[in-house]
N, C-alpha and C positions, 0 to 999 in steps of 0.2 A: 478057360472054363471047362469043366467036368460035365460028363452028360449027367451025374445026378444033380449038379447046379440046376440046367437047364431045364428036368424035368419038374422039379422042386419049383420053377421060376415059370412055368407054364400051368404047373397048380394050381400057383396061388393067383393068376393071370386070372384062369379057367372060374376060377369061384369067384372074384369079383367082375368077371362078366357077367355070372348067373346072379350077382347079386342083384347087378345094374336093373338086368332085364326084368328079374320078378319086382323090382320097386315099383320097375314104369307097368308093367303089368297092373300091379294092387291099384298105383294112381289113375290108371285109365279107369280098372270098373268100380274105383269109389267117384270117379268125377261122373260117371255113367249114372251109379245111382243115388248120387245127391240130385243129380238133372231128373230124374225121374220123380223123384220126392217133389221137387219142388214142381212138377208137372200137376203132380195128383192135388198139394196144395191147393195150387191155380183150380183144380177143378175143382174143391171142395168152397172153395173160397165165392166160384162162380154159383154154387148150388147156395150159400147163403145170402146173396144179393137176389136170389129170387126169390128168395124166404122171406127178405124183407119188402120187397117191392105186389107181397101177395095183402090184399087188402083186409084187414082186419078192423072193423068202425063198430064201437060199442057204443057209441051215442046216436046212433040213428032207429028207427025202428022201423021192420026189423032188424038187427045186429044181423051186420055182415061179416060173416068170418071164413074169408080162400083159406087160411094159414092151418089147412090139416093132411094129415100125412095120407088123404085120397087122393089130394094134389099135386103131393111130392113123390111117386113110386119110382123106387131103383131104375136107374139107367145106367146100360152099359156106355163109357166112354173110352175115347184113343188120347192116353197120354203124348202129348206131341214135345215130342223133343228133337228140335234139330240137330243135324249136323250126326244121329245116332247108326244111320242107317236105313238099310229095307226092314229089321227087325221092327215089328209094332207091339206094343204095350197095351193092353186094353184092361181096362177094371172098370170096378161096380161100384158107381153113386149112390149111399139112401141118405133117407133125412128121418129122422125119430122127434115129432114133436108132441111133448105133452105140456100138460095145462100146469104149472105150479102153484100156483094159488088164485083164487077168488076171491079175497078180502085178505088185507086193506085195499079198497081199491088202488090202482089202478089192478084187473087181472094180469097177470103173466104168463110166460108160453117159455120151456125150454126147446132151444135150438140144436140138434146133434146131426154132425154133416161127416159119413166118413168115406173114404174112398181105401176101396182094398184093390190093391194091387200084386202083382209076382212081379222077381227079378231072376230073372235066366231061370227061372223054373223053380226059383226058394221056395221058403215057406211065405203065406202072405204077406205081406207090409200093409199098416191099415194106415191113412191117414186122418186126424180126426180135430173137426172143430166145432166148438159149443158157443152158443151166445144166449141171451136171452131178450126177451121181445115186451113191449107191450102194445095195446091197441096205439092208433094211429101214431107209430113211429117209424 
């Protein structure tokens, strides 16, 4: 063999090492912030289960209704994902509820749950979920 073989032959070595490395790179910090997604999920998911468990009774008198956004104010939360580190992840909880209709009866209430987060210092990521409600359900 030739030393231009050889150098030729440590090239092409050299680049499919660096290729190896930046794939397992990309797939660590997309596994990192799919886990983080699905963290913020989890908490938005937890913020609508108290949306629905806030009592809202239009057949009693007076009409009770917890289900208003004085009940619900932003909180901050720790995305908890294991296995990530000492690094912690912290975003912010709201809830936006309005009234959509008043007739026909039953009234309705939109639900808007979202959780914004950063990942290593990006731009935001929000995560967002909606449902809708009516009294006692």
């Amino acid at each position: 063999m030739t030393l231009a073989e050889v150098v030729v032959a440590m090239a092409i070595s050299g680049l499919a090492i660096a290729a190896i490395v930046s794939g397992y790179t990309y797939s660590t910090n997309s596994a990192q912030k799919s886990a983080m997604a699905l963290a913020a999920n989890a908490r938005v998911l937890e913020r609508i289960e108290e949306t629905r468990s806030a009592t809202w009774d239009t057949t009693v008198f007076p009409a009770v209704d917890q289900l208003v956004n004085a009940n619900f104010q932003p909180r901050p939360v720790i995305l908890d994902v294991p296995g990530v580190g000492t690094n912690v992840t912290t975003a912010v909880v709201t809830t936006e509820i309005t009234l959509i209709s008043t007739s026909p009866s039953p009234p309705l209430k939109r639900i808007r749950v979202s959780c914004v987060w950063r990942y290593k210092g990006s731009r935001p990521i929000t995560n967002v979920v909606e449902t809708l409600r009516a009294p006692d359900q």
